[in-house]
C-alpha positions in Angstrom: -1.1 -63.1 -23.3 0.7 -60.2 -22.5 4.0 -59.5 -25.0 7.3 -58.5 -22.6 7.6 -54.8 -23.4 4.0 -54.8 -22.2 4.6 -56.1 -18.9 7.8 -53.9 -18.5 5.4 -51.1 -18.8 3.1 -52.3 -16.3 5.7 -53.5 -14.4 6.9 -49.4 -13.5 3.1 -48.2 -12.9 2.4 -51.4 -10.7 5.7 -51.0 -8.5 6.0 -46.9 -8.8 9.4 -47.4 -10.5 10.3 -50.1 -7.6 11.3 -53.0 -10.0 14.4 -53.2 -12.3 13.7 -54.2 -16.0 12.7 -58.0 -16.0 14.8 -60.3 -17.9 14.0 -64.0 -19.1 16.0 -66.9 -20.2 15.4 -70.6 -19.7 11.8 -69.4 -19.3 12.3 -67.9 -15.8 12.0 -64.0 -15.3 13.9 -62.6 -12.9 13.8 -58.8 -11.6 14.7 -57.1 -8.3 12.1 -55.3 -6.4 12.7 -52.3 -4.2 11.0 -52.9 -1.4 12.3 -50.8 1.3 10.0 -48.9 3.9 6.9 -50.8 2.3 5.0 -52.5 5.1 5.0 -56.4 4.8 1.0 -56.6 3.6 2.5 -54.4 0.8 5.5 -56.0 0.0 3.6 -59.5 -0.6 0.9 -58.2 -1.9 3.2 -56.2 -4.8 5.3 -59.8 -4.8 2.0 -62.0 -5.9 1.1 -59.6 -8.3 3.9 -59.3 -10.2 3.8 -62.7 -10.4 0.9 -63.4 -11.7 1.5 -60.6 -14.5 5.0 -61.8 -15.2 3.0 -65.7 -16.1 1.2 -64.4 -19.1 4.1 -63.3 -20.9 4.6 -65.8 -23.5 7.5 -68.3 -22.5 7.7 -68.0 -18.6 7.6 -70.7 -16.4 8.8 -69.4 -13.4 9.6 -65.9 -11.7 12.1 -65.3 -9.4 12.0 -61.4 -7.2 15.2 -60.3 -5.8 13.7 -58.0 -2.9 16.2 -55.3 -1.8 15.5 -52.8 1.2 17.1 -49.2 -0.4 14.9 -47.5 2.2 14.3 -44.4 0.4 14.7 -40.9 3.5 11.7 -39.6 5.1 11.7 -36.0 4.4 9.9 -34.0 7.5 7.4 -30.8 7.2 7.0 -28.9 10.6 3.9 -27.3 10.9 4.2 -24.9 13.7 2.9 -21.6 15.5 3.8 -19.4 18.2 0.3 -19.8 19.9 -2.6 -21.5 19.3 -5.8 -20.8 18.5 -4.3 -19.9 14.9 -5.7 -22.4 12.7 -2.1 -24.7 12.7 -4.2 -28.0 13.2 -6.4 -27.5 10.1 -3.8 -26.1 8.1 -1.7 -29.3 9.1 -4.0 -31.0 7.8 -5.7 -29.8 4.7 -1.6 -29.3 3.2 -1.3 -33.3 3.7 -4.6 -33.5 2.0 -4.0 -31.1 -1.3 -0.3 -32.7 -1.2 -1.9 -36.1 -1.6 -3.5 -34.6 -4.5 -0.8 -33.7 -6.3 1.0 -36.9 -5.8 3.5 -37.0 -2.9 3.8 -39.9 -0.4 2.6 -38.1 2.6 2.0 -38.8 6.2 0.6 -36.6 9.2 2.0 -36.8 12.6 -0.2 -34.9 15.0 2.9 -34.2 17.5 0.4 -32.0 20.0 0.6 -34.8 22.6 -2.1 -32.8 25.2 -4.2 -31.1 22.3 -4.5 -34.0 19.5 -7.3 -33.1 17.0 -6.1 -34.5 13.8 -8.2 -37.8 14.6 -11.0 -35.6 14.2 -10.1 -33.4 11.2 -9.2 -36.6 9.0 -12.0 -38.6 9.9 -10.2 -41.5 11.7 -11.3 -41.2 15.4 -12.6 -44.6 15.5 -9.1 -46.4 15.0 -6.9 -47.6 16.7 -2.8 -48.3 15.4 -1.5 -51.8 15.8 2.1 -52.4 16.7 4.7 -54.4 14.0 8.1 -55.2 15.1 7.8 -52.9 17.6 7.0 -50.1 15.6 3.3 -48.2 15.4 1.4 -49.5 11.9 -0.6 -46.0 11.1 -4.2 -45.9 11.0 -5.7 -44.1 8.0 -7.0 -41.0 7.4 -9.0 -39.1 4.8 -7.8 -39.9 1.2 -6.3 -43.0 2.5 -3.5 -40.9 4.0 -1.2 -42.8 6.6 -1.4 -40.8 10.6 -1.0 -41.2 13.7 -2.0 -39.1 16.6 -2.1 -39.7 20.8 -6.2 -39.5 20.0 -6.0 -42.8 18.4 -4.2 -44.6 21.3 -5.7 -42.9 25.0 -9.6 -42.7 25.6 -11.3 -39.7 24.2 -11.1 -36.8 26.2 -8.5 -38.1 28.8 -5.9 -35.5 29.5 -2.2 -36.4 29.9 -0.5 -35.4 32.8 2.9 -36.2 31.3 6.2 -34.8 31.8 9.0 -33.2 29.1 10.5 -37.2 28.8 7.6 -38.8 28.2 6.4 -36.3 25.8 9.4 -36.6 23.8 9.3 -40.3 23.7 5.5 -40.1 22.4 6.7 -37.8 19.8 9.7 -40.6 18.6 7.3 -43.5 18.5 5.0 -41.6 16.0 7.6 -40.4 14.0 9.9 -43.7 14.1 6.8 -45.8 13.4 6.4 -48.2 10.2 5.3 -45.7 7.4 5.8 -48.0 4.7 6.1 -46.0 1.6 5.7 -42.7 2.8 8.3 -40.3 2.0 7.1 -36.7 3.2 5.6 -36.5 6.6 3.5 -33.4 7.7 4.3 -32.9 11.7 1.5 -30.8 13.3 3.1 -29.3 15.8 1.9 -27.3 19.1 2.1 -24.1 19.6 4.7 -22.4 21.3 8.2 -23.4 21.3 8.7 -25.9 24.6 9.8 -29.6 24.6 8.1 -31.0 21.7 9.7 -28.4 19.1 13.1 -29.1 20.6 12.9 -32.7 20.7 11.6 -32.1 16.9 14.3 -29.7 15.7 16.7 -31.7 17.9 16.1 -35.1 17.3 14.1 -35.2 14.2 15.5 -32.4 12.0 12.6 -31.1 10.2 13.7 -30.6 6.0 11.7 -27.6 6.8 9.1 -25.9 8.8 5.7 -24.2 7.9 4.6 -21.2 10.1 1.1 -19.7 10.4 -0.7 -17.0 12.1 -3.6 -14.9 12.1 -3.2 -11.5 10.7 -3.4 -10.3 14.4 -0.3 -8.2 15.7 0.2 -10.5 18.9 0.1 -13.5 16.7 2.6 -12.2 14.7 4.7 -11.5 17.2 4.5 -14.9 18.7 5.0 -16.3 14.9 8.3 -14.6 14.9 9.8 -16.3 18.2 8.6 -19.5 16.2 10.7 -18.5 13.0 13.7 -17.9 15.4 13.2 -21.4 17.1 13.8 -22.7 14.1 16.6 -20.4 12.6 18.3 -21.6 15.5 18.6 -24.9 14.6 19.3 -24.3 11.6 15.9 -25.7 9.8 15.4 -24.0 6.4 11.8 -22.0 6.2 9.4 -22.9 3.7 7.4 -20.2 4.5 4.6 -18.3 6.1 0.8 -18.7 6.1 -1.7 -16.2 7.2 -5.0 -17.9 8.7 -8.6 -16.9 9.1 -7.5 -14.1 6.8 -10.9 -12.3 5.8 -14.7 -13.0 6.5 -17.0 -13.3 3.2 -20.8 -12.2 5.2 -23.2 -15.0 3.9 -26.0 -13.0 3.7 -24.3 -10.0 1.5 -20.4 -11.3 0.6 -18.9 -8.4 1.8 -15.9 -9.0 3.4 -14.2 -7.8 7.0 -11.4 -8.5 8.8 -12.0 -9.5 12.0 -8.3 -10.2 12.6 -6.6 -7.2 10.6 -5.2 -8.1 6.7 -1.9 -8.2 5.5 -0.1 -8.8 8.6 1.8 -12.1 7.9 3.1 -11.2 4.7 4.1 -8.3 5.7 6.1 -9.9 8.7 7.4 -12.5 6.0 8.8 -9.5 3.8 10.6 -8.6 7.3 11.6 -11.8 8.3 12.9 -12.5 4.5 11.1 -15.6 4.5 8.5 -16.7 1.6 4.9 -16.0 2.3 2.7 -19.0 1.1 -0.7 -17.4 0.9 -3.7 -16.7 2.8 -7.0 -18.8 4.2 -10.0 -17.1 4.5 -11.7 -17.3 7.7 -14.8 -19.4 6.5 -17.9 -21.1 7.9 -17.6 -23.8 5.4 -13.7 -24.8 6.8 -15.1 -25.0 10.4 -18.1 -27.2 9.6 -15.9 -29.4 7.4 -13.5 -29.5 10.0 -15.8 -30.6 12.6 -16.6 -33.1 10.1 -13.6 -35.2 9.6 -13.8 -34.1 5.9 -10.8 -31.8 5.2 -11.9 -28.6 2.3 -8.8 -29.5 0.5 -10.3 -33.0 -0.7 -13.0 -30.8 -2.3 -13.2 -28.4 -5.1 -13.9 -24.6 -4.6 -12.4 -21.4 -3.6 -11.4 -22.9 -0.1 -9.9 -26.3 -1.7 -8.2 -23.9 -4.2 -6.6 -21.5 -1.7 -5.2 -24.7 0.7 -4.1 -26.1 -2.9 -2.2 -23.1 -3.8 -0.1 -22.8 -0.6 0.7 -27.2 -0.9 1.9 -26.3 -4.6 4.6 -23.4 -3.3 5.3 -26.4 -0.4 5.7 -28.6 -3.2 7.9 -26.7 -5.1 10.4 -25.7 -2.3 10.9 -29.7 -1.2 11.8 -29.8 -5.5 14.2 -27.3 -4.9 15.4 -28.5 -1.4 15.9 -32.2 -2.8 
């Protein structure tokens, strides 16, 4: 039998803080239960097991849940570039990962409605989303992580010959879909800054927005129109990331730089925006890229290097809240 402070305590690691102290009298306990933007399979399934829990405390009989829907705001990250080729996608996707990690309710939205490759860097090309109350259930990705990306709902390798309105309405049914208890979504944007980042900045309104380039010149310059984009609408910067950011030779370790060094935080400085660190342009990321199994749900210098930029990401939404 399990004593009542016992429960109580089990009670806030079961429900995440969700449930309200329980209180008994005439042998019935009754508490109320948070349940808002928790998908129905969840909500039961937190309902029966509380339940069964509350019937070992000595003296109960009966339990009675109070369900309230205090939907708790979904707090946007937009991942974005000023042309492609930079590495966004993986970035995208690794930051969701290492955020995961360090214990955020995160989603991934791979908004690039003619290029989606998230399906493949999370491992979750074979799935398909199902629809609840009209909304788009997300599939699941590496980690268990909640997505959603136009690869999971048109045949592989079909391209999309859609115009601006379309776009922007496949970009609100994967954001507006039923994320259950997700409160931070990652938004892997395309490059550029066209329909999808307006719809996004407009419609949307990112709590921030990620940049990254290469250490490249052009890139940078192309980064920048991407940081004014977004100082246009008034979306805060978290920060800049430079990608592919040194080569490490496997044979010997020395290291080059293909794509110059020091560019993007030096363009940061400039732009008076944080610069979130640097990815090393790596073999190893690629193949586990390929893979569906993102470095950041690893351990080594790559993991580390993805971990340290989610932990300055982390920080910032701390501040932001």
């Amino acid at each position: 039998m399990t004593d009542l402070a016992d429960f109580a305590a089990r009670l806030t690691a079961l429900t995440d803080g969700r449930a309200s102290a329980p209180r008994i009298r005439d042998g019935v306990m009754t508490l109320a239960l948070d349940v808002g933007g928790l998908a129905p399979e969840r909500r039961d399934g937190l309902a029966a097991a509380i339940r069964e829990g509350a019937l070992t405390v000595p003296g109960v009989t009966d339990v009675r849940i109070a369900m309230t829907a205090e939907r708790r705001p979904l707090r946007i990250i937009a991942v974005a570039s000023g042309k492609g080729g930079v590495g966004k996608s993986t970035l995208s996707a690794n930051l969701a990962v290492a955020l995961h990690r360090l214990g955020l309710k995160v989603g991934l939205v791979d908004a690039d409605i003619y290029g989606p490759s998230q399906a493949r860097l999370m491992g979750s090309e074979d799935q398909k989303p199902v629809a609840s109350d009209k909304k788009l259930v997300p599939v699941t990705g590496a980690l268990g992580i909640p997505m959603l990306s136009m690869a999971h709902l048109v045949e592989p390798g079909k391209a999309l010959a859609w115009r601006g309105p379309m776009v922007s309405g496949a970009l609100g049914q994967l954001i507006d879909a039923e994320w259950g208890d997700v409160e931070l979504l990652i938004v892997d944007l395309p490059p550029g800054t066209g329909d999808i980042q307006l719809s996004m900045v407009q419609k949307h309104k990112p709590a921030g927005a990620v940049i990254v380039s290469t250490p490249q010149d052009l890139a940078l310059i192309d980064a920048t129109r991407a940081v004014s984009l977004f100082a246009q609408a008034d979306v805060p910067m978290v920060g800049l990331v430079e990608n592919m950011a040194g080569y490490a030779c496997p044979h010997c370790g020395e290291i080059s730089d293909p794509f110059g060094q020091g560019g993007a935080e030096s363009t940061a400085g400039a732009l008076s925006m944080p610069f979130l660190g640097r990815i090393p342009l790596a073999i190893d990321i690629r193949r586990r890229s390929d893979a569906g199994d993102p470095p950041a749900a690893g351990d080594g210098p790559h993991a580390d290097a993805f971990m340290a930029i989610a932990e300055k990401v982390a920080a910032w939404l701390g501040r932001a809240a």
